[in-house]
Structure formats: C-alpha cells, structure tokens
N, C-alpha and C positions, 0 to 999 in steps of 0.2 A: 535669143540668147538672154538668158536671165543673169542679172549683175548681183551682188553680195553688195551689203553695206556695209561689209566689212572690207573691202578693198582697201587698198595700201597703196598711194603709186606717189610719187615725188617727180615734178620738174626739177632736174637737178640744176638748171641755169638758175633757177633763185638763191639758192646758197653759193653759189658763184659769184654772181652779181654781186649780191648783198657784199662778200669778203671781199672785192675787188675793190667795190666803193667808200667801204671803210675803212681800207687801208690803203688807197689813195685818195681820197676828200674829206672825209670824217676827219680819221685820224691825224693829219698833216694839218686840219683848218683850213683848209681853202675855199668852203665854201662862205659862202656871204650868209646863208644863213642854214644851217644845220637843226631845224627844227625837227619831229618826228615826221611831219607834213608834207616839208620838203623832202625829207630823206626818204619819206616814201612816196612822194610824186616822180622824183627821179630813178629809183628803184622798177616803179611801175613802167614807166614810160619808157627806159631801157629794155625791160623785157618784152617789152610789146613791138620793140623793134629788133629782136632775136628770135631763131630758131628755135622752140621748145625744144626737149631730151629728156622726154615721161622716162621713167624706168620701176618699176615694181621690187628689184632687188636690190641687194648691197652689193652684187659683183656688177648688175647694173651700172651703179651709182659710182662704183671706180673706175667701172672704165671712161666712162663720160670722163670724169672731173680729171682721168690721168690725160684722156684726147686733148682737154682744153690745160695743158699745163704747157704745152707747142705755144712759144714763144706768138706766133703769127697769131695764132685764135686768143690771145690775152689782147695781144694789140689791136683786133676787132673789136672785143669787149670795150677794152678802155675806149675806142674810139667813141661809142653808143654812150656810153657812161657820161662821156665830155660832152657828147649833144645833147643828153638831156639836163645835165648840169646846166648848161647854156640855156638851154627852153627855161625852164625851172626856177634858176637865178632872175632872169629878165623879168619871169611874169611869176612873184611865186601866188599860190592859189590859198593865202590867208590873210 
C-alpha cells in the first residue's frame, strides 16, 4: 500500500486534553508551575496514558469529541490529567 504525503489524520484526544487541561489548571492557577515545559510534559504524559482516536475527517473529528462530552469519559480524562499533574509537579523536567 502506497501512503501520500499528503495525508491529513488528527488524534483527536490532543485538542481534548490540551482544552481540558487549560481550563482546568492553566486557567484556574493551580499548577505550581505552568511553564510551556511543564504544560507540555503533562499534556504529553496524559496522552500516553489514553486511547488514541486518529480520525482523517471532520465528521470524524465530531463524533469523537461529541463521544467524550459523556460526563464519565471527562471524568477519565481529568483523572489522567491529575496523575500527570502530580508526576510533573513533583519532579518537573527543567
């Protein structure tokens, strides 16, 4: 199978994450230290403890993000979010 460089595909859990985290720890200040660093060592670290959800379209891309608007799959997220907050804060990496 021959691939195109011009392929298009999005993990939609990174614009997920990314919103969840900064409108609860960015936003709010709670982290200890909100540098780009950390914000992306915890960013990172959370999705690598999530299910990816490639998707190549925009009706892809809704239905994912409307799947995760279920109350229960937020409160997964944010759980991940607070473990790496946790990791992240304790030891950050600068």
């Amino acid at each position: 199978m021959k691939y195109s460089h011009e392929l298009n595909f999005l993990n939609v859990m990174e614009p997920i994450v990314r919103d969840m985290l900064e409108e609860h720890y960015v936003q709010t200040r709670i982290l200890s230290c909100a540098c780009d660093k950390c914000t992306l060592d915890i960013l990172l670290l959370t999705l690598n403890h999530l299910p990816p959800h490639y998707t190549s379209s925009q009706e892809g891309e809704a239905y994912i993000k409307a799947y995760y608007l279920n109350p229960q799959q937020q409160s997964d997220i944010l759980r991940e979010i607070t473990k790496a907050v946790q990791i992240i804060q304790e030891r950050p990496n600068h």
